[in-house]
C-alpha positions as a LaTeX table, in Angstrom:
\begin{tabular}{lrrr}
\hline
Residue & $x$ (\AA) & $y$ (\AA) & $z$ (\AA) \\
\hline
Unk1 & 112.15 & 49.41 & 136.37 \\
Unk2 & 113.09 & 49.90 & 132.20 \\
Unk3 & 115.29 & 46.61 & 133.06 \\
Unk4 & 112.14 & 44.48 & 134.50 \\
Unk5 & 109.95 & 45.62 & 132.04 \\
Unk6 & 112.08 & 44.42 & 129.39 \\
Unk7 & 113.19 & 41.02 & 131.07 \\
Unk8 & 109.21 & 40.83 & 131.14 \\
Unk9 & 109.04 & 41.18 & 127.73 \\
Unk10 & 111.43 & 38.55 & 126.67 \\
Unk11 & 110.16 & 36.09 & 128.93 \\
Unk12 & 107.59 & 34.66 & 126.97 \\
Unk13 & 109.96 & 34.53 & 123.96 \\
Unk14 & 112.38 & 32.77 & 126.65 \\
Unk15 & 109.83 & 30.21 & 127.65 \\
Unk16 & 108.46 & 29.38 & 124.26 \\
Unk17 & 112.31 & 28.74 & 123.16 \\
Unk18 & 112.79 & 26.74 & 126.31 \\
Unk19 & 109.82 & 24.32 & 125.44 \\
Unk20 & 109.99 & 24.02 & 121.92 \\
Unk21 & 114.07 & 23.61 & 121.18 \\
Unk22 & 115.76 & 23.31 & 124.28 \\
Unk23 & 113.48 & 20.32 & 126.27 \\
Unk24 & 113.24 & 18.28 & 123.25 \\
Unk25 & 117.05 & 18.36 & 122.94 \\
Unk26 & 118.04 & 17.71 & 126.83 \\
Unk27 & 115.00 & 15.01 & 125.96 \\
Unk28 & 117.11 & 13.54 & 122.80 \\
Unk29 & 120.31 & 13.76 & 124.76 \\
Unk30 & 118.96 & 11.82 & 127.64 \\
Unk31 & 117.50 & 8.62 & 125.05 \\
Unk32 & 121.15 & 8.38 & 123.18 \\
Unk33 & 122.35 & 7.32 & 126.60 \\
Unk34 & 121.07 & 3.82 & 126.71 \\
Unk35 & 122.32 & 0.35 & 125.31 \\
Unk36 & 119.45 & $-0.72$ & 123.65 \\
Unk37 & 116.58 & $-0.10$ & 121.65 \\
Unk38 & 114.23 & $-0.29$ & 124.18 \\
Unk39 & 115.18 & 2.20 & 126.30 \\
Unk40 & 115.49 & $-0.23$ & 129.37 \\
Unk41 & 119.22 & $-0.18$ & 129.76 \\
Unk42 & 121.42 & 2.93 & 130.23 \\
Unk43 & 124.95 & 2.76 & 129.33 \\
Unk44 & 127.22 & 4.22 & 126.41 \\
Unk45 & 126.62 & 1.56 & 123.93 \\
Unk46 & 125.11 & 3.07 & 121.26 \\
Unk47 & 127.89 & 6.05 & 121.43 \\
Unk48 & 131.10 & 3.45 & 121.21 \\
Unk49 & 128.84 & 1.53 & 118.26 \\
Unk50 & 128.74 & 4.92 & 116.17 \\
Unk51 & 132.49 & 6.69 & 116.77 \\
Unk52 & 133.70 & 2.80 & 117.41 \\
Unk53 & 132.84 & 2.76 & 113.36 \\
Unk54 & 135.03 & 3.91 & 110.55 \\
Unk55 & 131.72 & 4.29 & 108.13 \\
Unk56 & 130.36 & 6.99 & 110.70 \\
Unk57 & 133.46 & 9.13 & 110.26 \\
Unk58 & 133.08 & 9.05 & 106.80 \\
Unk59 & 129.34 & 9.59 & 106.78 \\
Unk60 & 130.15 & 12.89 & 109.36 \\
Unk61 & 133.06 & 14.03 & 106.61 \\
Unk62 & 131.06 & 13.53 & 103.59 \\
Unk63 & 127.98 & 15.70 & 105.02 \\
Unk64 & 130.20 & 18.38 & 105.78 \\
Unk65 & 132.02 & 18.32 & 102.81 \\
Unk66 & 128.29 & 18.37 & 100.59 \\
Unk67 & 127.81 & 21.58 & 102.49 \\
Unk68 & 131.11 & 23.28 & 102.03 \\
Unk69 & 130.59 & 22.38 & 98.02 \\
Unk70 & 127.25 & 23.79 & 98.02 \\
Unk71 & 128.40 & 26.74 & 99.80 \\
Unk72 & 131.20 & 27.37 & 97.50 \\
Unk73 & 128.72 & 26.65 & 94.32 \\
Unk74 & 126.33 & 29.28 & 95.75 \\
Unk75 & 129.22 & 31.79 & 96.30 \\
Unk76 & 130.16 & 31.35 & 92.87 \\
Unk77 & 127.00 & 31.56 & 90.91 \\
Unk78 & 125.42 & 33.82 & 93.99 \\
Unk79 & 127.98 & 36.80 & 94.13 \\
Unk80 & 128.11 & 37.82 & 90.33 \\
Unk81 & 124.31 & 37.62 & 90.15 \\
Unk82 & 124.47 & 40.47 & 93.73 \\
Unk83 & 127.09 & 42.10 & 91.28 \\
Unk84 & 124.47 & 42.90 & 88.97 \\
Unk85 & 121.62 & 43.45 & 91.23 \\
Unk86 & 123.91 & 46.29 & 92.59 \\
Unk87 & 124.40 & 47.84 & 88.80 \\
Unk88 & 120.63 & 47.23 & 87.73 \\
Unk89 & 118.15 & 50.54 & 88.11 \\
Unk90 & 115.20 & 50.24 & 90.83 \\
Unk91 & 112.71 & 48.71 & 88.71 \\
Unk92 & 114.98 & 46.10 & 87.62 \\
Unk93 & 115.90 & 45.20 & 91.34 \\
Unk94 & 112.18 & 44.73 & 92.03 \\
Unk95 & 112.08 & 41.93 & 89.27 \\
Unk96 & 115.42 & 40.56 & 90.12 \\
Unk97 & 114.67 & 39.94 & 94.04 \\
Unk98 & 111.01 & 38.81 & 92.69 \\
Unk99 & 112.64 & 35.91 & 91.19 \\
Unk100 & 115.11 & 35.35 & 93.92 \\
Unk101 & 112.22 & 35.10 & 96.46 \\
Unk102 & 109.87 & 33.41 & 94.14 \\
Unk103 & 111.29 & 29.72 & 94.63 \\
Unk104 & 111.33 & 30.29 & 98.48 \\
Unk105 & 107.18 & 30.50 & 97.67 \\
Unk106 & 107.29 & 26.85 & 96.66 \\
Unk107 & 107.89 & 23.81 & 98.66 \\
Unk108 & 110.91 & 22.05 & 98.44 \\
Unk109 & 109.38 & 18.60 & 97.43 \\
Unk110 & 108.25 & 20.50 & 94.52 \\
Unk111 & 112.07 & 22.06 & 93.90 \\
Unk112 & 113.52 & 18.69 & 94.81 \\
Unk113 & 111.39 & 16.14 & 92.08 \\
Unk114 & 111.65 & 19.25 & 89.44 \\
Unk115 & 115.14 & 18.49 & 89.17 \\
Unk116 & 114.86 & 14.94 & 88.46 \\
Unk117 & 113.68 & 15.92 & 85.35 \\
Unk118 & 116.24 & 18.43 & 84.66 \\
Unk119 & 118.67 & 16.26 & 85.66 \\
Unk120 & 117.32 & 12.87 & 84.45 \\
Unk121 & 118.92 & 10.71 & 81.26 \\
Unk122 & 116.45 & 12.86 & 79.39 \\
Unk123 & 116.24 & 15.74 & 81.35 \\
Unk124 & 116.84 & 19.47 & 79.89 \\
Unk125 & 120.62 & 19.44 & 80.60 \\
Unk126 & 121.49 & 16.13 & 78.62 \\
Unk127 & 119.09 & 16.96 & 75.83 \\
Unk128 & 121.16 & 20.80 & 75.51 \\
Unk129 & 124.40 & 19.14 & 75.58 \\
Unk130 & 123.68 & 16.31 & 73.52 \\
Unk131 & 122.16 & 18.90 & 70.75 \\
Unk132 & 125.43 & 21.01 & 70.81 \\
Unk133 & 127.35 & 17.82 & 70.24 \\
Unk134 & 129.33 & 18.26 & 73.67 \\
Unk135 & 128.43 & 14.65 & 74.78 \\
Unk136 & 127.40 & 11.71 & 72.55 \\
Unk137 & 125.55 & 9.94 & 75.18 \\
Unk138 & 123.60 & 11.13 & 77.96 \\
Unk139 & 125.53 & 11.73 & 81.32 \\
Unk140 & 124.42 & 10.12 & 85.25 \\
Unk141 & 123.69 & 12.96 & 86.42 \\
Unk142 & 120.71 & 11.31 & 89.22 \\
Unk143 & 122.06 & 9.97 & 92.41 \\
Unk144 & 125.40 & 11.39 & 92.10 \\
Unk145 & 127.07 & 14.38 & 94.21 \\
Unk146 & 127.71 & 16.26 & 91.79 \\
Unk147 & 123.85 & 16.64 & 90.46 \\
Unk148 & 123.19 & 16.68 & 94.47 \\
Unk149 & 124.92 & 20.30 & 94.45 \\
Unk150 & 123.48 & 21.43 & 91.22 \\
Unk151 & 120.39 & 21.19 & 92.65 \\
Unk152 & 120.92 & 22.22 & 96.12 \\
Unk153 & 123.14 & 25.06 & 94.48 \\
Unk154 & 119.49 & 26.20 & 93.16 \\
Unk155 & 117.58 & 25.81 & 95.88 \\
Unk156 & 119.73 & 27.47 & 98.52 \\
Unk157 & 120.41 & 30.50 & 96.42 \\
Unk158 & 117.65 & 32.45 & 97.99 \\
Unk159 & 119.35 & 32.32 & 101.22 \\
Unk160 & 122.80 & 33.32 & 99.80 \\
Unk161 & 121.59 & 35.71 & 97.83 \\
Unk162 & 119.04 & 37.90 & 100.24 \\
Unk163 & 121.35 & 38.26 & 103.34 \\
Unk164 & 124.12 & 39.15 & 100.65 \\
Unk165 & 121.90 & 41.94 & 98.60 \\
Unk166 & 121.01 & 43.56 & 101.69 \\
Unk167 & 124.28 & 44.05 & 102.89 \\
Unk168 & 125.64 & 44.96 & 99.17 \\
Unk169 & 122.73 & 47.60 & 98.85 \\
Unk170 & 123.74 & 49.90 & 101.58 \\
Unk171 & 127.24 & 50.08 & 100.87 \\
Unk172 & 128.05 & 53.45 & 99.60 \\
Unk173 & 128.41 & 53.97 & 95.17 \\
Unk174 & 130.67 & 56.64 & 95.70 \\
Unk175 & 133.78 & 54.31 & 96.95 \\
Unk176 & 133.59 & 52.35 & 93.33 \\
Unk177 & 133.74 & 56.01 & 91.68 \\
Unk178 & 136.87 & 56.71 & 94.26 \\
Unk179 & 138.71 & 53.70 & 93.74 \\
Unk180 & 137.91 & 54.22 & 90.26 \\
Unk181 & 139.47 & 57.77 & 90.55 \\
Unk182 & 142.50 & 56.39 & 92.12 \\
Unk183 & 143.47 & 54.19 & 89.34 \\
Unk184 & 141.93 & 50.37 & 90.59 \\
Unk185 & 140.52 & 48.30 & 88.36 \\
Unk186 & 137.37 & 47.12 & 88.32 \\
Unk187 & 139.21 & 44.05 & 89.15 \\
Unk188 & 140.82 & 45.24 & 91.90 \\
Unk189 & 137.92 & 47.74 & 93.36 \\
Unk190 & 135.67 & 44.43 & 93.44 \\
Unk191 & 138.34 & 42.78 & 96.08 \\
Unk192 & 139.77 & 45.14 & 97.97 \\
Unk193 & 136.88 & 47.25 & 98.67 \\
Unk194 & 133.37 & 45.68 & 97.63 \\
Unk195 & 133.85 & 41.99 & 99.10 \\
Unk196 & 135.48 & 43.04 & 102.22 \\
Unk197 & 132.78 & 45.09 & 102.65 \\
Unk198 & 130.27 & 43.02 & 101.69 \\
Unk199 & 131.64 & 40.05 & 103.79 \\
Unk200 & 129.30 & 40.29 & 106.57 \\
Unk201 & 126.90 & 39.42 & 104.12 \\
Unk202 & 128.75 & 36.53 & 102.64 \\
Unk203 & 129.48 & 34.87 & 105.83 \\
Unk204 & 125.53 & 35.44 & 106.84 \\
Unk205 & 125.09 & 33.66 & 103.49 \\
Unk206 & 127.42 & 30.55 & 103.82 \\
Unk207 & 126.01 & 30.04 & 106.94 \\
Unk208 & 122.38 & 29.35 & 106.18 \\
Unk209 & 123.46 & 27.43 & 102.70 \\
Unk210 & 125.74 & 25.39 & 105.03 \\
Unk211 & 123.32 & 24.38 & 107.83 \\
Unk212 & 120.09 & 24.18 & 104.92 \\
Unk213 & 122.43 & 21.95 & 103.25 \\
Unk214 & 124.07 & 19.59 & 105.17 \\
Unk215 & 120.29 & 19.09 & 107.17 \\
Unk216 & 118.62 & 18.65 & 103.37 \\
Unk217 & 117.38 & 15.24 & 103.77 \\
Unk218 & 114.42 & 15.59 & 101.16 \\
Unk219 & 117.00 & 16.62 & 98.26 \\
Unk220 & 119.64 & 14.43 & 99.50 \\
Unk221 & 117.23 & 10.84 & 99.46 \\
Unk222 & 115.32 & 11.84 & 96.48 \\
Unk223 & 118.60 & 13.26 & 94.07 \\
Unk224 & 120.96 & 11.42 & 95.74 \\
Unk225 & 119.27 & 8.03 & 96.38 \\
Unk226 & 120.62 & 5.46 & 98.48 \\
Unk227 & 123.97 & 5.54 & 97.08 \\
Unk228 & 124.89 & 8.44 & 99.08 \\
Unk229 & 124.68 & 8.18 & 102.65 \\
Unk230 & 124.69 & 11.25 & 104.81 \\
Unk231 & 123.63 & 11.67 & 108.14 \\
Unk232 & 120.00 & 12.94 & 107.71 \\
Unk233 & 119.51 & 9.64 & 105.83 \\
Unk234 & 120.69 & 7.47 & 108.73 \\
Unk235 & 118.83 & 9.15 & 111.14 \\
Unk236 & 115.85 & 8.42 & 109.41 \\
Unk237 & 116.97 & 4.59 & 108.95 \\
Unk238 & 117.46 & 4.23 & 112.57 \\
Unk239 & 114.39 & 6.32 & 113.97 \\
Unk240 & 111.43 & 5.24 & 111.56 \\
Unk241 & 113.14 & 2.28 & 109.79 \\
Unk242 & 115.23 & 0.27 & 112.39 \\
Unk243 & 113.34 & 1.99 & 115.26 \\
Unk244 & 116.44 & 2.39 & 117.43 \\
Unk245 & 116.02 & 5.72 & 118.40 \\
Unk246 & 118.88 & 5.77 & 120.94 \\
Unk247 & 121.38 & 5.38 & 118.08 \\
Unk248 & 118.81 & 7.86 & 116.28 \\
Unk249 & 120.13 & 10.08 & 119.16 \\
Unk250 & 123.48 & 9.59 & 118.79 \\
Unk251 & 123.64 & 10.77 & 115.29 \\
Unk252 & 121.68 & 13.40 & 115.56 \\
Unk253 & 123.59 & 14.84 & 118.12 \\
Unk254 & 126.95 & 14.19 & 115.98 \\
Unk255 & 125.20 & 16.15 & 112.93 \\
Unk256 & 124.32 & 18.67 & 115.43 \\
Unk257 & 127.82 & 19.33 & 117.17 \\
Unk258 & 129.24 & 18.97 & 113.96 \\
Unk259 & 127.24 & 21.54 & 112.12 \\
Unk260 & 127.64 & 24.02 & 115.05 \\
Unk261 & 131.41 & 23.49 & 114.70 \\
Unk262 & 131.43 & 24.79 & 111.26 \\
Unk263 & 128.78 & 27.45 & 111.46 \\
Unk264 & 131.15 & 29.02 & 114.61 \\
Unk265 & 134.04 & 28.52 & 112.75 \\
Unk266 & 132.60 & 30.64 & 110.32 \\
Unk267 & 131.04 & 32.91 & 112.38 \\
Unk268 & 134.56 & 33.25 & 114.16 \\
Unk269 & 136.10 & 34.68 & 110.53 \\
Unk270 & 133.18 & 36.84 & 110.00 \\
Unk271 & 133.76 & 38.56 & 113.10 \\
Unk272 & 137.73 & 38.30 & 112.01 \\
Unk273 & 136.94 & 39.75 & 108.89 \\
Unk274 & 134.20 & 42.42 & 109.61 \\
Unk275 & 137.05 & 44.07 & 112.42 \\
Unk276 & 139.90 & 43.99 & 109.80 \\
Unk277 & 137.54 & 46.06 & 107.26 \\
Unk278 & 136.56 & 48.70 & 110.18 \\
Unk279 & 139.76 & 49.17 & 111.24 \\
\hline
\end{tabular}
């Protein structure tokens, strides 16, 4: 009867889940089968037009590879900045994860167009660097990839940053003071005991900057511009532009499977990684 009663209580949750994700994908799987436009004549056509084109493997590679940049940018400005949540005292913890959450409080439009001014020919960065006599003219910083995952670096912190803190916050302060006792640096006590331990966290991490990322089409089209094509952007060229939504289809599926590849693969070395630190 406990069994029933709880398969009662997950039904709704099951039937919401059903309508809302799972339809409207069987639904987008069923219109990438068809040869035209129009939805008139099934066939495979518009699958052999997108893999039967060496531009939509390179599309498919260059998303991933934005995401796996702005994954390793977050890791590397994300995990010193959990470093020092972890040595801060209570009340400075309350401010710090006050200003972590605070940009999740704002919309991303906003986020996005503030950092065309930061990142503009006379945005904040070239004005600083100009002033310390770094550059002598201001740098393209706008519609390239590289300001793409400065600015995706910023606003996909939070979701580095929150799973990792919460993980980092329960591990116990006594095994610093022991590997401390046993002669590790603090070199050495940060990777052989804190990030192993704090890896469930990290791969929780990657994983939402990843999918956020590579599925970012308001920060890619407005930093990135036309220049750089990724796959949000032609789905929204074929859909609302071209109005072939069977080709639509077709590449959202392809960002789908190919973001579920990654996200397993990393889910696959969490699990790898959280049973080699328990033994």
């Amino acid at each position: 009867m406990r069994k029933l009663a709880e398969w009662q209580l997950a039904l709704p949750l099951a039937l919401a889940f059903i309508s809302i994700f799972l339809a409207p994908l069987l639904l987008l799987v069923g219109v990438s089968f068809f040869n035209d436009d129009k939805i008139s004549q099934p066939g495979f056509g518009q699958w052999i037009k997108f893999f039967g084109d060496p531009f939509s493997y390179k599309v498919i590679a260059d998303t991933m590879l934005l995401g796996v940049k702005t994954v390793a940018a977050t890791i590397l400005v994300g995990y010193p900045l959990a470093l020092v949540y972890l040595d801060a005292s209570p009340r400075v913890q309350r401010v710090l994860i006050f200003i972590i959450v605070l940009p999740l409080l704002l919309s991303v439009v906003v986020r996005t167009f503030a950092w065309i001014v930061v990142l503009g020919r006379e945005g904040v960065i070239n004005q600083l660097l100009m002033s310390l006599g770094i550059i002598s003219e201001p740098l393209k910083l706008l519609q390239t990839e590289l300001g793409l995952v400065i600015s995706l670096t910023q606003i996909e912190m939070p979701l580095m940053l929150l799973p990792l803190i919460s993980v980092m916050s329960r591990l116990d302060p006594n095994l610093r003071d022991a590997s401390a006792a046993l002669g590790a640096s603090r070199w050495r006590t940060l990777f052989t005991v804190i990030v192993p331990l704090s890896m469930p966290g990290l791969v929780a991490g990657c994983l939402l900057v990843f999918a956020s990322s590579t599925t970012a089409f308001i920060s890619q089209t407005v930093i990135g511009g036309v220049r750089l094509i990724y796959l949000p952007l032609l789905i929204w060229q074929q859909s609302l532009v071209v109005f072939n939504w069977p080709f639509a289809a077709v590449i959202s599926i392809s960002l789908l499977v190919s973001v579920l590849t990654v996200v397993s693969a990393l889910s696959w070395f969490g699990r790898k990684s959280g049973g080699y630190v328990h033994g």
